[in-house]
C-alpha positions in Angstrom: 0.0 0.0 0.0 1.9 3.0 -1.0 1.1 6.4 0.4 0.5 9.8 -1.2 2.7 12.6 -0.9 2.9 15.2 1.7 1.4 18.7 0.5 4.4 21.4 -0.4 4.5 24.7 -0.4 6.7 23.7 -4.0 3.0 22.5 -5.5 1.1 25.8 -7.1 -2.3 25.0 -5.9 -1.5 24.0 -2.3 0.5 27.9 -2.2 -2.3 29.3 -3.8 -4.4 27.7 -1.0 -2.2 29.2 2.0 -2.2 32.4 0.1 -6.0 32.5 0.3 -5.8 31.7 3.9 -3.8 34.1 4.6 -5.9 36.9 3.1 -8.5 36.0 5.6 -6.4 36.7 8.7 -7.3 39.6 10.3 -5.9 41.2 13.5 -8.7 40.7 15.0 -8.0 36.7 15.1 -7.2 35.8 18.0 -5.0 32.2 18.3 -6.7 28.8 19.7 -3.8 28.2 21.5 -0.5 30.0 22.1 0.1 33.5 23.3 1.2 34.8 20.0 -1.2 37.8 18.4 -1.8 37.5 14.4 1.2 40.2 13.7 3.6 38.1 15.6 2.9 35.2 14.4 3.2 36.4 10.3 6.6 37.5 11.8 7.6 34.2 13.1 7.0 32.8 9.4 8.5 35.1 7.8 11.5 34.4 9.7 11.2 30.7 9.2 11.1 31.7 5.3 13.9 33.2 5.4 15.4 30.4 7.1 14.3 27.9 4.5 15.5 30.6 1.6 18.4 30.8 3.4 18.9 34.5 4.0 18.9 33.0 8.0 21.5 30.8 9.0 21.4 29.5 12.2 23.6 26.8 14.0 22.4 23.2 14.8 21.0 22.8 18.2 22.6 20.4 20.8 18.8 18.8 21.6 18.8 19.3 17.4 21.6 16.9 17.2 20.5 14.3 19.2 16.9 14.2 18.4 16.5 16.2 14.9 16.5 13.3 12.6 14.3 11.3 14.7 11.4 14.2 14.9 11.6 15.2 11.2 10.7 11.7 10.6 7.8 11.4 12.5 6.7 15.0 11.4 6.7 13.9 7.6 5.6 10.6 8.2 1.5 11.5 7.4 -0.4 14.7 7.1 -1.2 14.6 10.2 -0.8 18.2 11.6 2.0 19.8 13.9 1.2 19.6 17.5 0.3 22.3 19.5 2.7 24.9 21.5 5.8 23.2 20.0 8.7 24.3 21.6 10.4 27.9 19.1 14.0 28.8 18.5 14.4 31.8 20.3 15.6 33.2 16.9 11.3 32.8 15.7 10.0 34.2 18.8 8.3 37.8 18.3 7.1 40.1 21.5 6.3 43.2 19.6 3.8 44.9 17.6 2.6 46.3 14.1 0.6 46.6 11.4 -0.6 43.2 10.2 -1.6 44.1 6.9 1.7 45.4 5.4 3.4 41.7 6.9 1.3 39.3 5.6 1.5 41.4 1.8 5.9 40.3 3.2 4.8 36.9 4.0 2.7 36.1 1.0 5.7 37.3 -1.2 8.1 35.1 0.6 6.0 31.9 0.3 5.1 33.2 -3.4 9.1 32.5 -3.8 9.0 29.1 -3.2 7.2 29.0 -7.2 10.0 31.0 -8.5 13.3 29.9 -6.9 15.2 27.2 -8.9 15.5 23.4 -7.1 19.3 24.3 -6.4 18.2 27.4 -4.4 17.5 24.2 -1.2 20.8 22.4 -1.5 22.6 21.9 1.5 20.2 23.6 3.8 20.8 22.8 7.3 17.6 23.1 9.9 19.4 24.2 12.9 16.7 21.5 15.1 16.5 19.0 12.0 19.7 18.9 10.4 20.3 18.7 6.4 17.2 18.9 4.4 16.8 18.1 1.1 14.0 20.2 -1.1 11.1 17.7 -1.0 11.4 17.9 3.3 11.9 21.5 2.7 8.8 22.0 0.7 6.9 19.7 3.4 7.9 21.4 6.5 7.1 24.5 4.9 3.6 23.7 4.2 2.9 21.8 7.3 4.7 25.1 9.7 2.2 27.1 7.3 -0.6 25.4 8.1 -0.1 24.9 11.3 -0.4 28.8 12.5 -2.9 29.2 10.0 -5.2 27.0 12.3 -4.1 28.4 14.9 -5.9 31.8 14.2 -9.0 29.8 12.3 -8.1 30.5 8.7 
């Protein structure tokens, strides 16, 4: 019995879908679970995209190290979605302020450059909790870390 594959943010329809979540967020949301408000969480994904596009490079974590592999494993095992208040590089964690509207226009154009980036742009990307990752996890993680606040605030 084989599986199908996990969603990507590297598939056009399933951006297009996150895109059109995304559009519904309003500051008003306010998060199922967490602490975060709707700015800073667009400001924690747009940190994690840069991550992933590599304009943020951080080092590999010491509980990274031991357990990395292991959890990105289990993550992209299904679709099943990411837990609930998941422990955050301190790197991803936001405490102030702003205007919602002009980040998620910033988000929306960094997830947009997942469609335009060649393949090569991924190689040797390091996850500084999973380790190396190669385009396909990339494109997985993506989606799923996406998804995952997007639910959080009911979009």
């Amino acid at each position: 019995m084989s599986s199908s594959p996990l969603h990507s943010i590297f598939e056009p329809a399933t951006r297009d879908a996150l895109l059109q979540r995304i559009e519904r967020l309003t500051s008003e949301a306010l998060p199922q679970w967490g602490t975060m408000s709707a700015y800073q969480m667009v400001r924690h994904c747009m940190r994690s995209e840069r991550m992933y596009q590599g304009e943020i490079r951080l080092k590999r974590t010491v509980v990274g190290r031991l357990f990395g592999r292991m959890a990105l494993k289990s993550l992209l095992k299904d679709e099943a979605p990411l837990g609930k208040n998941a422990p955050t590089h301190p790197t991803f964690k936001i405490t102030e302020e702003g205007d919602l509207e002009p980040v998620k226009q910033a988000w929306m154009a960094l997830l947009r450059a997942y469609g335009e980036r060649p393949a090569s742009a991924y190689a040797g990307f390091v996850h500084p909790f999973f380790g190396a990752m190669d385009r396909e996890q990339i494109g997985q993680m993506v989606y799923k870390h996406t998804d995952h606040h997007l639910r959080q605030f009911g979009v």
